[in-house]
Legacy VTK file of the C-alpha trace (Angstrom):
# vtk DataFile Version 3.0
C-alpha trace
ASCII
DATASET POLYDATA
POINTS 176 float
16.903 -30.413 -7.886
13.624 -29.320 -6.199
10.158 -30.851 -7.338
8.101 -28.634 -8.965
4.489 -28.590 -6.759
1.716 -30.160 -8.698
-0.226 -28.368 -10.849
-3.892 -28.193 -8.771
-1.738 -27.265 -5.743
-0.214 -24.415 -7.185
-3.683 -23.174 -8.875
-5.062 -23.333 -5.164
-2.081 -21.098 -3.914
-2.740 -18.885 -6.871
-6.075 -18.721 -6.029
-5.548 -16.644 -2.734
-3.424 -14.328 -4.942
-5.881 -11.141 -5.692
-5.486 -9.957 -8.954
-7.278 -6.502 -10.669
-9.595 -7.492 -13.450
-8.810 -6.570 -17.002
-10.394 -6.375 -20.243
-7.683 -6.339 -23.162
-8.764 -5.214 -26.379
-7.471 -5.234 -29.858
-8.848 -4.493 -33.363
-8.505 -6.133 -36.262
-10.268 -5.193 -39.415
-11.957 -2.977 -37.894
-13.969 -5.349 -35.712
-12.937 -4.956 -31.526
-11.869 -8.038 -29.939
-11.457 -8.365 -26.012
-10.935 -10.487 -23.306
-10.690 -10.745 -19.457
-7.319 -10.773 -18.040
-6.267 -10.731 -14.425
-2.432 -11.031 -15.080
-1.743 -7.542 -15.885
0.319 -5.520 -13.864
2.623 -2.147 -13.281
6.492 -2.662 -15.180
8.026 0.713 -15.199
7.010 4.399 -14.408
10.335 6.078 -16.903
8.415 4.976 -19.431
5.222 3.868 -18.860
5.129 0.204 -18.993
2.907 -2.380 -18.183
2.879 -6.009 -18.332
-0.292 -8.123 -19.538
-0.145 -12.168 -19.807
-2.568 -13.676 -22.530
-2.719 -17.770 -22.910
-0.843 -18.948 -26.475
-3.948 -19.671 -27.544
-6.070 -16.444 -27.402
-7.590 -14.950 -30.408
-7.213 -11.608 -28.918
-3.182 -12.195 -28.969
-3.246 -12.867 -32.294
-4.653 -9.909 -33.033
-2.623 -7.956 -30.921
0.655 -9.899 -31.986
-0.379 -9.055 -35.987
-0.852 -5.063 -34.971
1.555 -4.336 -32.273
-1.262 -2.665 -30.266
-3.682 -3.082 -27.347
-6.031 -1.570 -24.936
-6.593 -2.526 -21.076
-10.062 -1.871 -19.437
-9.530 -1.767 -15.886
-12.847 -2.928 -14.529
-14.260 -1.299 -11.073
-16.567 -3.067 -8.695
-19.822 -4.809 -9.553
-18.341 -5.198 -13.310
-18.157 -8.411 -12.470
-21.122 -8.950 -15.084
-18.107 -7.533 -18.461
-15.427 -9.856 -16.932
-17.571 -13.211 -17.244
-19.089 -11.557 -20.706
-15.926 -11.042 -21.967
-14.461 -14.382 -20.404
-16.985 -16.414 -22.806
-15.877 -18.533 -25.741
-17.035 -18.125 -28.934
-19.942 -15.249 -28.142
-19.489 -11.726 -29.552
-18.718 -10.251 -26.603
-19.404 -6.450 -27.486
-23.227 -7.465 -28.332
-24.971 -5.625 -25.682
-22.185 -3.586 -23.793
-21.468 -0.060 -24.499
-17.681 1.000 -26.092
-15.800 3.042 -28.484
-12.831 3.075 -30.036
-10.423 5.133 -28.877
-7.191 5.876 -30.172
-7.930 3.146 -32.724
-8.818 0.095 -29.566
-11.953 -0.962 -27.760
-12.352 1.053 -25.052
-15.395 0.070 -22.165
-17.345 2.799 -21.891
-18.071 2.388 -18.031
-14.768 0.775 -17.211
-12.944 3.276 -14.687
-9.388 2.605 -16.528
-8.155 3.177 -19.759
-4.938 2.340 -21.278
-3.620 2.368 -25.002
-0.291 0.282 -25.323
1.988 -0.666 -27.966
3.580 -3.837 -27.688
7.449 -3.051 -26.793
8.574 -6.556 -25.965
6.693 -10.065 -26.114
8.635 -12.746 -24.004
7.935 -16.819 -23.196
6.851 -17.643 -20.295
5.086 -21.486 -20.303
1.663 -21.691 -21.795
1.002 -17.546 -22.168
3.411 -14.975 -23.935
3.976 -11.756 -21.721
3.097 -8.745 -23.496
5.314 -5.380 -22.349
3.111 -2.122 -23.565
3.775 1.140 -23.679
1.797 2.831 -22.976
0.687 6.005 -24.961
-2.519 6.954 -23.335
-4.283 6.746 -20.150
-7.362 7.355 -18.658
-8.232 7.025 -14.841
-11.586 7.820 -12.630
-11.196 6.787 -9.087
-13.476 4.013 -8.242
-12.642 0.949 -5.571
-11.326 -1.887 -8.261
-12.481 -5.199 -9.339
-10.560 -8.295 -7.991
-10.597 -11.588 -8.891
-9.395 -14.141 -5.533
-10.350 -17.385 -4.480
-12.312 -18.245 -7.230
-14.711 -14.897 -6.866
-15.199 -11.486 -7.495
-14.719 -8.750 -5.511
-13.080 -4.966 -4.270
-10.778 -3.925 -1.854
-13.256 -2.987 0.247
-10.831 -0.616 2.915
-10.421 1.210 -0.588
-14.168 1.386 -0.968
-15.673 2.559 2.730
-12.387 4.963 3.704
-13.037 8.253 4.086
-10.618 10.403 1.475
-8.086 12.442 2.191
-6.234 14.859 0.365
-2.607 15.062 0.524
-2.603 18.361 2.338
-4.142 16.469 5.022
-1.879 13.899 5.356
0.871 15.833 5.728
-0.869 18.171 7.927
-1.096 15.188 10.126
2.363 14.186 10.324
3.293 17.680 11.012
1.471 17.313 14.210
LINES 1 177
176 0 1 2 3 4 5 6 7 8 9 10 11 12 13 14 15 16 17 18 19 20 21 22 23 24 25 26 27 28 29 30 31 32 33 34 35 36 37 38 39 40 41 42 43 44 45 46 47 48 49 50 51 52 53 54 55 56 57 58 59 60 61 62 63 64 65 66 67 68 69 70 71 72 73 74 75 76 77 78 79 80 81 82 83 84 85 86 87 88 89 90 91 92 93 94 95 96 97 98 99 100 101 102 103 104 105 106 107 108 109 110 111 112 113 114 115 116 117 118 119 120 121 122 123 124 125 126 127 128 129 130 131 132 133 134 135 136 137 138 139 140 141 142 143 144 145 146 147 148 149 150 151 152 153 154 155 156 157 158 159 160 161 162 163 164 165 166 167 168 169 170 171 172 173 174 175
């Protein structure tokens, strides 16, 4: 049997591990209730899936976990400011930042990414459940993301400074 590495030396390795920054959002009683995330990925394209990992203890599972449904707010960079707001304990974290609802969940006003899931599957994994969504709505403007590595904030900057190309072009060039 292999050791399992210590805990602080696998949170260092994680560390170096970008991830994009989230806000998930649920409602419950009509009140929104969010919270940063930056274990949310991509599952499946036939049918939109994605995956979104929320600690046991989270208020904002509960909510989800009681209504089947949740949004994710894919921050962009320099909304580094909404991650640590909505990363807070015990603050209302909607008190000052501009949202909706739509299709019944918080939705960021200025975030660059919108999704609206319902929960398909919820599965173990340690100290956070894994939340599969559906997803039955999405929203996109391009902007260079939000990442969260080494302990910081930050973008993919090649994303950021590149010059854009459509596809047309790209093809245009391998043609050549």
């Amino acid at each position: 049997m292999v050791a399992a590495p210590a805990q602080q030396e696998f949170r260092d390795l994680m560390a170096g591990v970008c991830a994009p920054v989230t806000v998930v959002t649920a409602t419950a009683e009509g009140l929104p209730h969010g919270t940063t995330v930056s274990a949310f990925a991509s599952l499946s394209l036939r049918p939109p899936m994605v995956t979104v990992a929320l600690d046991r203890a989270s208020g904002v599972l509960s909510r989800i976990t009681t209504t089947g449904r949740f949004g994710v707010n894919v921050l962009g960079q320099a909304q580094d400011d909404l991650a640590v707001t909505f990363a807070r304990r015990g603050a209302d974290r909607f008190a000052g930042v501009d949202w909706h609802f739509d299709h019944g969940l918080p939705r960021l006003d200025s975030a660059p990414g919108w999704l609206a899931c319902e929960v398909s599957d919820v599965v173990e994994g340690g100290d956070h459940l894994l939340l599969l969504g559906a997803v039955l709505h999405a929203r996109t403007t391009q902007a260079a993301p939000l990442v969260y590595g080494y302990r910081t904030f930050g973008t993919h900057s090649a994303y950021a400074d590149r010059t854009r190309h459509t596809i047309r072009e790209h093809v245009a060039a391998f043609a050549r």
